[in-house]
N, C-alpha and C positions, 0 to 999 in steps of 0.2 A: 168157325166157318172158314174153309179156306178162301185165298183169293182167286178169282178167277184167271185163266189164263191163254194166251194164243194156241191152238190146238199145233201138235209140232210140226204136223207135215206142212203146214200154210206156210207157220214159223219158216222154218226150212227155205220155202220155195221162195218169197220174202228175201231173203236173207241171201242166196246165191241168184239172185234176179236184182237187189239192192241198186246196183251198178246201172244193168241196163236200164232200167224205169227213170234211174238221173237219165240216161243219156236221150231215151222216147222224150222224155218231159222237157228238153232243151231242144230238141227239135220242133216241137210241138209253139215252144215259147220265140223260136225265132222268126214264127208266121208273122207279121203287122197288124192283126186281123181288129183293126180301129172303126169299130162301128160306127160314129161320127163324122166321119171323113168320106166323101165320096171315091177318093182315089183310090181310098185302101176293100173297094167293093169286092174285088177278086182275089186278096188277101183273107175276106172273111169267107168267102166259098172253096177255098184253100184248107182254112183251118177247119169248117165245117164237115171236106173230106177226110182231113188227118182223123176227125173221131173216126166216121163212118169206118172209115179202113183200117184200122187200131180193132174198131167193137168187131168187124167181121173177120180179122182175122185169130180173134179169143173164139171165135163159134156163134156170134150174133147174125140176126138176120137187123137189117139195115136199109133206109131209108133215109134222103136227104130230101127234105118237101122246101118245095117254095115258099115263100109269102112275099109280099108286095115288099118288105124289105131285104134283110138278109136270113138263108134257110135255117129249118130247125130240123138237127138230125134227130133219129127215132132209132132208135135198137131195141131188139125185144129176143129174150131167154123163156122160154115156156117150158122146157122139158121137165119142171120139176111136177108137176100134174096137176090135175084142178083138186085135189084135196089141198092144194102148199096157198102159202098166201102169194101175193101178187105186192112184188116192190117196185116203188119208179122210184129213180137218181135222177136228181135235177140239177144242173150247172149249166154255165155260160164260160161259150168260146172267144167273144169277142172282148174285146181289151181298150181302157182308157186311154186317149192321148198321150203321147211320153213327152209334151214341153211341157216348160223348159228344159232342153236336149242338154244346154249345157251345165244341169244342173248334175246330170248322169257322170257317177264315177265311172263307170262303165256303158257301154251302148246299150240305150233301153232293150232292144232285140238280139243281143248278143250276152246268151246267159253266162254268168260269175259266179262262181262260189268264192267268198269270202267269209271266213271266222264261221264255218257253220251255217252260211246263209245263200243260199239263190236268191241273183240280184237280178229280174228283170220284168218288165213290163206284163203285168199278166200273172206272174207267179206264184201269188196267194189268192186274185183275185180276176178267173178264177179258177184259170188254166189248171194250176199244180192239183187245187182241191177237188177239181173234175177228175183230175188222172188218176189219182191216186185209186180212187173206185174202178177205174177202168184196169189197170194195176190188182186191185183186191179181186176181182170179178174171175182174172186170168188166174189167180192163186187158185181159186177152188176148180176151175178147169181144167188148168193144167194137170193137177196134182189127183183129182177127184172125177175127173172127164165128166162133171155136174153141177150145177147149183143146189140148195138148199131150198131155195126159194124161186118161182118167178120172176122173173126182172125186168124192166123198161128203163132204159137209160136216154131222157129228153136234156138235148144241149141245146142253146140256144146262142143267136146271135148277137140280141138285141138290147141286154140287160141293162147295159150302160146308157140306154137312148131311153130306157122307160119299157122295156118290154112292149112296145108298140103293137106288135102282132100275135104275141102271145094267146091273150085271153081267148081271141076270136078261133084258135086252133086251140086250145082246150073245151072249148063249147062244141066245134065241128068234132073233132076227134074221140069225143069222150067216152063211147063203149070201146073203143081202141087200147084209148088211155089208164082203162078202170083199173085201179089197186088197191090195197088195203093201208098202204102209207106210202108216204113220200118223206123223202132223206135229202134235205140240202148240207152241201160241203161249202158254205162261202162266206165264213161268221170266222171271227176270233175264239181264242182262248182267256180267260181270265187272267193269266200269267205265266210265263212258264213253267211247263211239268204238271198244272192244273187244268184237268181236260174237261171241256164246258157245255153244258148242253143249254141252247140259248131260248130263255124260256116266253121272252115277249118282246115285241117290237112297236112303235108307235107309229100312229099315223100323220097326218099332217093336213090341216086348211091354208091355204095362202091367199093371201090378200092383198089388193091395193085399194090405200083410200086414198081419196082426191079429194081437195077442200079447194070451192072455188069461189074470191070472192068479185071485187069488180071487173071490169071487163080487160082493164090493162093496170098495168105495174104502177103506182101513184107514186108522188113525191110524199116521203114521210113527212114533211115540214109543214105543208097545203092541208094534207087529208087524215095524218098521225092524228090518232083522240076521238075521231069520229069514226074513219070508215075499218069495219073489223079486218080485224090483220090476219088473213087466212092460214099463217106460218103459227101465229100463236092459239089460234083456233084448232088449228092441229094438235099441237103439244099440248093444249088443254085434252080435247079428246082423248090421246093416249096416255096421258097421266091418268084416265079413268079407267085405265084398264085395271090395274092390280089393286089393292088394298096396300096398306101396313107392312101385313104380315107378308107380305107375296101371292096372296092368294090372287086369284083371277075375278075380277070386280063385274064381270056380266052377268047379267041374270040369268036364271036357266044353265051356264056354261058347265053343271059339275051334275046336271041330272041323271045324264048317262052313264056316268062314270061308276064301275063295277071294283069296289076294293077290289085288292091282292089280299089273296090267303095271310093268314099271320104264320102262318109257319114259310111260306116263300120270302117273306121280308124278314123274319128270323135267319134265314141263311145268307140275307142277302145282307144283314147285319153285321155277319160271323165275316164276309169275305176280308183279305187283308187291304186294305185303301186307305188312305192316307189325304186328308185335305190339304195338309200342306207340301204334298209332293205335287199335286193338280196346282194348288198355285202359283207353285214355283214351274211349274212347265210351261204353265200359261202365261207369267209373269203378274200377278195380279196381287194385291196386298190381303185381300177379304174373297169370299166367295159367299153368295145371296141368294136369292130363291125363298120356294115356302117355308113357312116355320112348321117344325115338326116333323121333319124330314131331314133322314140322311142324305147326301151329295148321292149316292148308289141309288136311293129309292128316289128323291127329284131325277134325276135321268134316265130311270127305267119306269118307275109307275105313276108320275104323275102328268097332265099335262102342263104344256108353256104357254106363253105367249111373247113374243120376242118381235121388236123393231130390225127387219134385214135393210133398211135403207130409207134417207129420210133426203127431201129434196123441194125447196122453198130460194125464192129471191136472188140475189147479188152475194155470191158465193166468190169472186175473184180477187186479184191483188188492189190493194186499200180500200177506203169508202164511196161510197152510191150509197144516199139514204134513199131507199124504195120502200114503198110499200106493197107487197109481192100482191100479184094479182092470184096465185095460183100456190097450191101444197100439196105434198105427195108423202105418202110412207108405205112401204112394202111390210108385212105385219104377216108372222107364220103366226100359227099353232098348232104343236104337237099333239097328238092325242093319243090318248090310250081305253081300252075297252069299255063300254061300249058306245064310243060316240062315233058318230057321223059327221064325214067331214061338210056335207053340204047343209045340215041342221046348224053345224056351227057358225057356219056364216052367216046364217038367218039370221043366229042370234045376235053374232059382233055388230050388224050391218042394222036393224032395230037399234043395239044399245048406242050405236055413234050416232043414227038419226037422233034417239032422244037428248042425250048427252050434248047437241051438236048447237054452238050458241048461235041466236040468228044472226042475217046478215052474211052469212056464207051456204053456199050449197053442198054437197057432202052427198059422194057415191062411194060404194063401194064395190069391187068386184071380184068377182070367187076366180084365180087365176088357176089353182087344180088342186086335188087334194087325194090322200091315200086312206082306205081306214085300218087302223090299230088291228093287229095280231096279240093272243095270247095263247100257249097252248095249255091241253090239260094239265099235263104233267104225270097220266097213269095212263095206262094200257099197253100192250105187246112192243109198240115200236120204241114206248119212252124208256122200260124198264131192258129190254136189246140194248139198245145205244147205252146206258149205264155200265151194264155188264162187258160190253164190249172195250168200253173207254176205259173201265178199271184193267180190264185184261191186257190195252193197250201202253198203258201209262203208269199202274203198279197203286192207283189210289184211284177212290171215287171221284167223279167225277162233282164240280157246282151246278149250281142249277141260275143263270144270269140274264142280265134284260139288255136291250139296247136301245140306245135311244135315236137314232134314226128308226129309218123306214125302206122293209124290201115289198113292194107292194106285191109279187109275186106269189108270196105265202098263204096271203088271204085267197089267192083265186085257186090255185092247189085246192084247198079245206073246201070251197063255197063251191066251185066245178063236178069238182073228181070226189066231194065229199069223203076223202082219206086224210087221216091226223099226219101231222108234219112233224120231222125231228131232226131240229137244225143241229148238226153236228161239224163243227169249223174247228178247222188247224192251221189257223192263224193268230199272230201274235199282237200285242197292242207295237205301236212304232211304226208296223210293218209296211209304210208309208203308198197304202192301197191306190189311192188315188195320182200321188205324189209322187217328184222324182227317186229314183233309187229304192223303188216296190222290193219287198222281202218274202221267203218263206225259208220256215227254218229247214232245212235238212233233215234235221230230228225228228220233226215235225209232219212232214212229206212221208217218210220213214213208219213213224207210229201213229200216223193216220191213215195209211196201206192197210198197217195189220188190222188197227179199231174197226176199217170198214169188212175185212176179210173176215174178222170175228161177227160183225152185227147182223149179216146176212145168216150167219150158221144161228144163232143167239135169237135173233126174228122169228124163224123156225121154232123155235123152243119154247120161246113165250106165247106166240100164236096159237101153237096145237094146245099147249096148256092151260090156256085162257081159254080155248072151244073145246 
C-alpha cells in the first residue's frame, strides 16, 4: 500500500506561502492578548479582530460576538453543500501571562526564531496551532477557489481563565454551531517526527479538607496526650487514602471507572519512554504510583489522588510547642472515564467523615471539578486525521493520553453531540505555560499541510462511511 501523501497543488501553495504565514503568525503573536489581566482587555479584542479579518479575508463570513468577558469569534464556509459534512476548528486567542519577564531570552511579545524554534508567548499555545488551520483553510481557496467540506472556525478568548463563557454560547448557539466533528490544534506530540492523535484526557475533583479541633492553639505541654491534635488527625486521614500498592483506599472510588481497550494500552506500551529519563528530569531517585502500571498508563488511564498543599500550626523560625487548633490540605483527584467529579467527592468526604478519629471536626469542600474525556478512536474524522498526519509527517501517527484536563472537549461531544479529534503540533519542553514558550517551525510548517490534507481526507472518509 502506498503512503499517503499532501496533494501537490496544496503542497505547492504551502510551500511559496511558507514565508508569509511565519511572517501573519508573528504578527498575530505580538498582540498581548492576556486574558487574566484586565489591562490587556483591548489587547484581547485586538487579537480577536486579527482572526475575524485573517478568516474574512480567505472568503469567510465572520462574526466577533460578545460575552460578558472577552468575544468569541465565529467564521463560517458553507459552500461545499448540505450533502458535504460540517467541520468546526476550535482554538483560543488569548495567551498566559509572560512573568517572570526576566526569565525571557527574548521578549515574550516579540517573536524569535532560534535553532528551528518560535520563541514567544502564545506560540504553541495556542496562537501558532489556531493559525496554521487558518493557513490550511487559504491553501484550498486559494488554490481550489473551495473547500471540501463545510467549516466553522470558533476561537475563543478565554481558555486560559477556564473557558468561563464558552459553554453557555454553545448551548445559545447550537443549531448555528451544528457539525459533524470538531478538530482541536492545542495538544502535543509524542516526540519529534511522531505525529499524535490525543486519544484521552482526565478529569479532576478538588478539594479542601479542614480538620478542626479546639477552639484556639493550646500549649503542647498542658493539653499534648489528651486533647486530639488536628495536624495529626489530618495526616492520619490522608494516609487513608491509598493502599500498599498505590491503589486508592476509598470505597466505591474505581466503580465508575471504564478500562482502556487492551489494544490502546498495547500501543501505549510500544511508545519509546523511559523511566529513568522522567526521573532524571524531575530529579527524583524512584518513581511510585499503582502497581501494575506503566508510568504512560498511570498518567493517561488511571486515576490519582495527590496532596496540592498541606497547612497546620507554628510553621516559623525555631520552636513554639502548640498544639494547632486547626488543619488544612488541598487534595485533587484526577479522573478518568467514567467518573464524576461531584460523585467523587461524595465519596472522599463520607470516607474521611468515617475514617475521621473523634475529638475533631472534619469538612470537606468540593472547590471544582472537570469530568474525564476519552475518544472512540473510529469513525470519519479519526481515521482523516490519521491519513492526514501520515501524509503530513511520512509515518503513522500514535494514538496518546494526557494527564491533565481541557474541560472544553467534553462540552464540544455533550453540546454539539460531534466526535473530537485532538490533533496538536506541539512538542514536550515547549514550556506552554512557562517562560520562553516554543513551537517548532517544522512543526507549524507540517501541521499547515496535516490540517490542509484532513479537510480534503474528512470528505473521503465521510462519503464513504455514508
Amino acid at each position: 500500500m502506498t503512503s499517503p501523501t499532501i496533494p501537490a497543488d496544496l503542497e505547492a501553495w504551502c510551500t511559496a506561502n511558507d514565508q508569509r504565514a511565519l511572517d501573519e503568525l508573528f504578527a498575530f503573536l505580538r498582540i498581548p492578548s492576556v486574558s487574566a489581566r484586565s489591562e490587556h482587555k483591548v489587547d484581547c479584542a485586538t487579537a480577536a479582530q486579527f482572526v475575524a479579518d485573517r478568516l474574512t479575508q480567505i472568503g469567510f463570513t465572520t462574526s466577533v460576538e460578545s460575552t460578558p468577558g472577552h468575544p468569541i469569534v465565529v467564521g463560517e464556509w458553507r459552500g461545499a453543500g448540505s450533502d458535504a459534512p460540517t467541520l468546526l476548528i476550535y482554538g483560543h486567542y488569548d495567551v498566559q501571562p509572560a512573568e517572570p519577564l526576566e526569565l525571557w531570552t527574548s521578549p515574550a511579545f516579540e517573536p524569535t526564531i532560534r535553532d528551528g524554534r518560535i520563541y514567544a508567548r502564545g506560540s504553541v499555545d495556542d496562537k501558532g496551532q489556531l493559525y496554521l488551520h487558518i493557513k490550511a483553510l487559504e491553501a484550498h481557496l486559494a488554490t481550489r477557489g473551495a473547500l471540501p467540506v463545510n467549516v466553522i472556525v470558533l476561537a475563543e478568548g478565554e481558555e486560559e481563565v477556564g473557558s468561563v463563557n464558552l459553554e453557555a454560547f454553545l448551548e445559545r448557539e447550537q443549531t448555528r454551531l451544528a457539525c459533524d466533528a470538531v478538530v482541536i490544534s492545542d495538544s502535543t506530540m509524542f516526540a519529534p517526527g511522531i505525529p499524535s492523535i490525543l486519544s484521552s484526557l482526565r478529569g479532576m475533583a478538588y478539594l479542601e479538607i479542614t480538620v478542626q479541633g479546639a477552639n484556639g492553639d493550646l500549649h503542647s505541654g498542658m493539653y499534648g496526650g489528651a486533647v486530639v491534635n488536628p495536624a495529626m488527625a489530618l495526616a492520619r486521614i490522608l494516609a487513608t487514602m491509598h493502599d500498599r500498592d498505590g491503589r486508592i483506599a476509598i470505597p466505591g472510588f474505581y466503580d465508575a471507572v471504564r478500562p482502556f481497550p487492551d489494544h490502546v494500552r498495547a500501543q501505549m506500551r510500544e511508545l519509546p519512554f523511559s523511566d529513568e529519563q522522567m526521573m532524571h528530569e524531575v530529579g527524583v531517585t524512584a518513581l511510585g504510583g499503582e502497581t501494575g502500571y506503566t508510568t504512560l498508563e498511570r498518567l493517561w488511564t488511571r486515576p490519582t489522588c495527590e496532596v496540592n498543599g498541606l497547612l497546620s500550626g507554628y510553621t516559623g523560625e525555631g520552636a513554639k510547642t502548640v498544639l494547632p487548633a486547626h488543619a488544612m490540605a488541598k487534595v485533587s483527584f484526577r479522573l478518568v472515564p467514567d467518573q464524576d467529579p461531584a460523585v467523587v467527592a461524595s465519596l472522599v468526604d463520607a470516607h474521611v467523615q468515617r475514617v475521621a478519629p473523634a475529638g475533631v471536626t472534619v469538612h470537606v469542600e468540593h472547590l471544582h471539578g472537570g469530568r474525564p474525556w476519552r475518544a472512540d478512536l473510529q469513525g470519519p474524522i479519526i481515521e482523516a486525521g490519521k491519513t492526514a498526519l501520515e501524509a503530513a509527517f511520512g509515518r503513522a501517527p500514535v494514538i496518546t493520553g494526557e494527564g491533565g484536563s481541557i474541560p472544553v472537549v467534553g462540552d464540544f461531544e455533550r453540546i454539539l453531540g460531534a466526535p473530537v479529534l485532538l490533533m496538536g503540533f506541539g512538542l514536550p519542553g515547549e514550556n506552554a505555560h512557562a517562560p520562553n514558550e516554543w513551537i517548532s517551525v517544522e512543526n507549524y510548517q507540517r501541521g499547515t499541510r496535516a490540517a490542509a490534507a484532513l479537510y480534503e481526507e474528512y470528505r473521503r472518509h465521510h462519503h464513504h462511511q455514508s
